[in-house]
C-alpha positions in Angstrom: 0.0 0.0 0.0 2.9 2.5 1.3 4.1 1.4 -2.7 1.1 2.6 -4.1 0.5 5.8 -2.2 3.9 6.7 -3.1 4.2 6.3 -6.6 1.0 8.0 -6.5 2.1 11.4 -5.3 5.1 11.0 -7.1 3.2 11.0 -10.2 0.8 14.0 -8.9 4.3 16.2 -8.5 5.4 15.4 -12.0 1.9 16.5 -13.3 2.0 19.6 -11.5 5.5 20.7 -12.2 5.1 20.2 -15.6 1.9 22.3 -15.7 3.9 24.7 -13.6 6.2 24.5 -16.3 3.9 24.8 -19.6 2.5 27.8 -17.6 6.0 29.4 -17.9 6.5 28.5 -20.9 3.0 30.2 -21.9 3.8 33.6 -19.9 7.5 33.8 -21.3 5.8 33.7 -25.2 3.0 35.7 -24.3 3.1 39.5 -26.0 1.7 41.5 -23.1 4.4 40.0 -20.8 6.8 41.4 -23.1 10.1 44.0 -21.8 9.3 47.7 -22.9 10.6 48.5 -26.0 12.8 51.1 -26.6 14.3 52.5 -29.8 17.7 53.3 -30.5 19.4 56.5 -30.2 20.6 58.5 -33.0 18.6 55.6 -35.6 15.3 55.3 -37.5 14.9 52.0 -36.7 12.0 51.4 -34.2 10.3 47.9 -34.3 6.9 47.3 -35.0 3.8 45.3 -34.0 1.0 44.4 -36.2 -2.4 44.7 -35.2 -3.2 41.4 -35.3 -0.7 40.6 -33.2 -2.4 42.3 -30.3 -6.0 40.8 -31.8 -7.5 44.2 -32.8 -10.2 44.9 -34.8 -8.0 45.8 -38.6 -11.2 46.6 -40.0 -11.4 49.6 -37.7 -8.2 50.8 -38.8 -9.2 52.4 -42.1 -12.6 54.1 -40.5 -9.5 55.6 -38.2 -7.3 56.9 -40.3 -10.1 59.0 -42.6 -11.4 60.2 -39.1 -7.7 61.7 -38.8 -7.2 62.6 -42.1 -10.6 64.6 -42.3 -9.7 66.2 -39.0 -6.5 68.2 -40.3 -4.3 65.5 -38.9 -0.8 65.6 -40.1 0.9 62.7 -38.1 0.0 60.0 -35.6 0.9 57.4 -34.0 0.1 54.2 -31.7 2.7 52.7 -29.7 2.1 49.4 -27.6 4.4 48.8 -25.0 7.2 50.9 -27.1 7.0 49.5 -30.6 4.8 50.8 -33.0 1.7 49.7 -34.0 0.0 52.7 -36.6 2.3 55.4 -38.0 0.9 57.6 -40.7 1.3 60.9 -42.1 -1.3 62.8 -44.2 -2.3 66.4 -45.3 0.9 67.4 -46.7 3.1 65.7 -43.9 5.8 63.3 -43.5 7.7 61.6 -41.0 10.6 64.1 -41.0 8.5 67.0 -40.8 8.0 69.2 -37.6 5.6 70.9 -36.3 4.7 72.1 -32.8 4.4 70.5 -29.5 2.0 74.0 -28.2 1.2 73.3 -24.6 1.3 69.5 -24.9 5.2 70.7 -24.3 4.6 71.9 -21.2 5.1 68.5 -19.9 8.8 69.0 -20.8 9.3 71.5 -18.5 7.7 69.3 -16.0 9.9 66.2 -17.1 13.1 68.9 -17.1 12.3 69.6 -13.8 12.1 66.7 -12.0 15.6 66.1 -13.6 16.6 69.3 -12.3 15.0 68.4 -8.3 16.3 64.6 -9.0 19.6 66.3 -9.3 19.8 68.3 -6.3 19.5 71.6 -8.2 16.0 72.6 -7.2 13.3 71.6 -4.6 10.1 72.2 -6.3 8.6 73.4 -2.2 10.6 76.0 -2.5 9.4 79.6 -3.4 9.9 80.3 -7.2 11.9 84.2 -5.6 14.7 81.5 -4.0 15.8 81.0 -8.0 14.7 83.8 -9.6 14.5 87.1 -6.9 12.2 89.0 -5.9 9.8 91.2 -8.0 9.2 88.8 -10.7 5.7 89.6 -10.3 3.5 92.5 -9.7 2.2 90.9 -6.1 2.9 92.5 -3.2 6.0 90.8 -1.6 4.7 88.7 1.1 1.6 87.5 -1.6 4.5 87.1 -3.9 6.8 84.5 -1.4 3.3 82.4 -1.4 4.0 81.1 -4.9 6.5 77.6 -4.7 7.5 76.0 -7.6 5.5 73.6 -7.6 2.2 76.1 -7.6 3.3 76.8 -11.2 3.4 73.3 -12.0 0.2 72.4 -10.9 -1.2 75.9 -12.2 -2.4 77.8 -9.2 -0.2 80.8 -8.3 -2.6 82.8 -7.9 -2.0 85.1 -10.6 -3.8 87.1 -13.0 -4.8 84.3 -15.9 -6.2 87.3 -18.2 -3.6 89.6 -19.3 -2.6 86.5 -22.4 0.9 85.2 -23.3 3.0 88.3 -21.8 4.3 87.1 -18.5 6.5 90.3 -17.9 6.3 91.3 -14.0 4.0 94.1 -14.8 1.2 91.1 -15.9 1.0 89.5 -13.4 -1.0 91.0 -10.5 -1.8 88.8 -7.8 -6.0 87.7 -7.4 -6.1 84.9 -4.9 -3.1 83.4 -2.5 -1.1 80.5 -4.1 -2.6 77.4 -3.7 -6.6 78.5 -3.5 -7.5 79.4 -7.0 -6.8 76.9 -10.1 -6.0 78.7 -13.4 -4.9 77.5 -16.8 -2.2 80.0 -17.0 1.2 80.5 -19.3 3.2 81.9 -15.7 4.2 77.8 -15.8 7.2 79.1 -17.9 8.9 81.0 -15.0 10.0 77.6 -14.2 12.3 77.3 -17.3 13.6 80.6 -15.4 14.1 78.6 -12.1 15.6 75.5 -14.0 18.3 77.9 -15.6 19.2 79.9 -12.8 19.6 76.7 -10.5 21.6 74.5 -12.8 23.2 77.8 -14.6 23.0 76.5 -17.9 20.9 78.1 -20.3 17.5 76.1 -20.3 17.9 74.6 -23.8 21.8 73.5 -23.0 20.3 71.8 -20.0 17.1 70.4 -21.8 19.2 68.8 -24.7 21.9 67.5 -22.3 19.4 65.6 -19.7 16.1 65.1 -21.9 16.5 65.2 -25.6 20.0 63.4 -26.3 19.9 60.5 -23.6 16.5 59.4 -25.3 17.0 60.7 -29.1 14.6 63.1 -30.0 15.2 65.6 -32.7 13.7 69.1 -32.6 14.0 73.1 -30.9 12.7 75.3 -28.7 11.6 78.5 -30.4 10.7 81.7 -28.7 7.4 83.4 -29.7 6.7 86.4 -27.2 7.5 84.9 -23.5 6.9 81.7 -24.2 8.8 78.7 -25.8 7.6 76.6 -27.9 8.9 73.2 -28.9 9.2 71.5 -32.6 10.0 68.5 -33.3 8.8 65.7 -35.9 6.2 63.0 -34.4 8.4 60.3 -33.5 10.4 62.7 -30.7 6.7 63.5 -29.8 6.5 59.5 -29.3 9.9 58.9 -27.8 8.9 61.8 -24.9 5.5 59.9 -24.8 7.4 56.3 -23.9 9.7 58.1 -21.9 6.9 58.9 -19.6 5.0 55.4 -19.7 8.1 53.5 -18.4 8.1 55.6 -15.5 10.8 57.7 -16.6 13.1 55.2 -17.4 15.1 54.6 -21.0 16.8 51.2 -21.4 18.3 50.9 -18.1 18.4 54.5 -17.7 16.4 56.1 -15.1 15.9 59.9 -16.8 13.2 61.3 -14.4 12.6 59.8 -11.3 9.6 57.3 -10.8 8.3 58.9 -8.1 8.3 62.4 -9.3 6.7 61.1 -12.2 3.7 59.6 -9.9 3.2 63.0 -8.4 3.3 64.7 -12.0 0.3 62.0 -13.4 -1.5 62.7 -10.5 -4.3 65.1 -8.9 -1.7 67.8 -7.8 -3.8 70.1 -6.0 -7.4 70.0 -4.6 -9.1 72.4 -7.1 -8.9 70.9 -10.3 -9.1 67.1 -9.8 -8.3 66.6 -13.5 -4.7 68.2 -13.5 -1.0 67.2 -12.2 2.3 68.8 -12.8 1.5 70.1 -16.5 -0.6 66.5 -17.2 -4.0 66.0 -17.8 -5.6 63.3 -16.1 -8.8 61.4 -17.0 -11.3 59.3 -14.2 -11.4 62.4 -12.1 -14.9 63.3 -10.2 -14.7 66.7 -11.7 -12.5 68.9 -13.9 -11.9 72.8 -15.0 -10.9 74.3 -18.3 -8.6 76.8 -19.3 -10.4 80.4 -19.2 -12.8 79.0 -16.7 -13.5 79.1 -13.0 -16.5 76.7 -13.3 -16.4 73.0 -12.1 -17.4 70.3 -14.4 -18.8 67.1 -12.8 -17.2 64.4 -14.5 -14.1 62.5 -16.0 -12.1 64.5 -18.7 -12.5 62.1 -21.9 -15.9 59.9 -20.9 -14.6 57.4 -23.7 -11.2 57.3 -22.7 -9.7 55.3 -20.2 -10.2 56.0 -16.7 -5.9 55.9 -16.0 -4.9 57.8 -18.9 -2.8 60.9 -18.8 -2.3 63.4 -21.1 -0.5 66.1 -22.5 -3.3 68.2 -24.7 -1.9 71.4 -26.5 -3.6 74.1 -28.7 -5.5 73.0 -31.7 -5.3 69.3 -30.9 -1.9 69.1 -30.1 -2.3 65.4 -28.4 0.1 62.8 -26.3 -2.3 60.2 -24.6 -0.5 57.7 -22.1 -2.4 54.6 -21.1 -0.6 52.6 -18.9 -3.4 49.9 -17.9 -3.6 49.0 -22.1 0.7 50.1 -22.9 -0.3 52.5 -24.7 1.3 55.6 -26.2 -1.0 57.7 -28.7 0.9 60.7 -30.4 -1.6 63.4 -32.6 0.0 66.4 -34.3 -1.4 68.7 -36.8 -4.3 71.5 -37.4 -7.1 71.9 -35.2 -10.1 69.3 -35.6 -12.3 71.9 -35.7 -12.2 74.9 -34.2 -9.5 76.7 -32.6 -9.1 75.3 -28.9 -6.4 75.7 -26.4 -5.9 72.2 -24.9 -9.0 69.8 -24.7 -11.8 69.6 -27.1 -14.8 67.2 -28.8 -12.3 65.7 -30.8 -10.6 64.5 -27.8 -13.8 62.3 -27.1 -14.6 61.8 -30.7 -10.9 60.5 -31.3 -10.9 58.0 -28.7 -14.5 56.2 -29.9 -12.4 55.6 -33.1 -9.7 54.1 -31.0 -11.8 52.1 -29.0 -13.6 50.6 -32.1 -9.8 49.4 -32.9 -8.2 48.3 -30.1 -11.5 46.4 -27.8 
């Protein structure tokens, strides 16, 4: 009997292990398991996925595309997990065209300066005067020391969000104390100010030497009035994209800290649910809009998903980040429709298309 019950389990554990084993071998070939991709620097090579791969819908894919081409796109793509999935150009465009990032850039400055605070350089608690001195507003001194770095990441200084682009002293008067009043508001860019002064480099010595080189993108910064602008072809759009949806890490590189990263994709501040460090985020209770002090009940994108993060500049400007599906959606071109400064219906409208393809 002792024979028997032996040669019994013994067979069991040879059952199991090799299940245990064929499971393995299952998860190890399985796609979504898969390492991030990353492409290489200073190359056009950047390996691709096909959609049926991933079992998508393909027949969805053409309905896409004359969405985008109808709505002034000029380039787009889909990464999963790093390697590309879609990749088309259209209305006069290419892939070594450029064109700008508008405020979907702003999210530079955010990556640039978590670099900066990773490094020691700057603490983004601090008051934005510590960098840059005093009277770099028109705010009474002690209303003035109020306003930290990180108030003009997570846009709510306090300041004046009416006088437009020109973010000279003299335009910006103080309305509320830092940190009660949210406001969509171009003041963000002192902090290319504070990142200079810190590190003393010039911002875009410091940008290309810690952002743009260790993870290849191409493109400038251009000045137009106070602000900066960044152009770049759609790829560098995409590589910045990836950058962010592996945590901040390239290869085995870790660019931006992950954990200043999970602050920047998160609420940042209690007024406006719906925005981090420069990032839109969707599955919030509520949200605001730029030019308006009203409270929308609600999530961001209703048909996108609920953890995506984006960076949305003016006339639909897009970088979408999806970390629960690995996905990295990159839109450049002219506006849909009309003339918008960061979200609009073709947000919502772009993402039923994707849906259809990807579910």
């Amino acid at each position: 009997m002792k024979l028997i019950r032996y040669t019994f389990i013994f067979t069991l554990f040879c059952i199991l292990l090799s299940c245990s084993s064929d499971n393995e071998s299952s998860d190890d070939q399985d796609p979504q398991n898969e390492d991030i991709y990353f492409p290489p620097l200073n190359s056009d090579t950047w390996e691709t996925k096909t959609i049926s791969e991933l079992n998508w819908n393909e027949d969805q894919l053409q309905p896409l595309l004359d969405f985008l081409e109808e709505k002034n796109t000029k380039g787009f793509i889909i990464l999963h997990n790093g390697k590309i999935v879609v990749e088309e150009y259209m209305n006069d465009h290419n892939s070594n065209a450029i064109w700008y990032w508008a405020s979907a850039g702003k999210t530079l400055t955010t990556a640039l300066s978590g670099i900066a605070e990773d490094e020691g350089f700057i603490d983004i608690s601090n008051k934005v005067s510590d960098y840059v001195g005093t009277g770099w507003t028109n705010a009474p001194l002690e209303k003035e020391n109020l306003i930290t770095c990180k108030h003009l990441l997570s846009m709510s200084s306090g300041l004046d969000d009416e006088a437009g682009d020109d973010i000279s002293p003299a335009n910006l008067n103080y309305i509320a104390d830092a940190g009660t009043r949210w406001a969509y508001h171009n003041v963000y860019v002192k902090m290319q100010d504070v990142v200079a002064e810190a590190t003393n480099q010039t911002w875009d010595d410091y940008f290309n030497l810690k952002l743009k080189a260790p993870i290849g993108m191409s493109g400038s910064w251009f000045a137009l009035g106070s602000l900066n602008v960044y152009w770049s072809n759609t790829r560098s759009m995409a590589r910045f994209g990836l950058l962010t949806y592996a945590n901040g890490m390239w290869e085995d590189q870790q660019i931006v800290s992950e954990a200043y990263l999970n602050e920047a994709t998160n609420t940042s501040q209690d007024i406006n649910l719906a925005y981090g460090y420069l990032w839109w985020l969707n599955g919030k209770s509520s949200y605001h809009l730029p030019q308006s002090q009203v409270e929308f009940p609600g999530k961001l994108i209703q048909d996108a998903p609920n953890d995506m993060y984006a960076a949305l500049g003016k006339n639909d400007q897009k970088i979408y980040v999806v970390p629960s599906k690995k996905l990295v959606v990159i839109r450049m071109g002219e506006s849909a429709d009309e003339e918008n400064f960061a979200l609009s219906t073709f947000d919502n409208d772009l993402w039923i298309k994707i849906n259809a393809l990807i579910d």
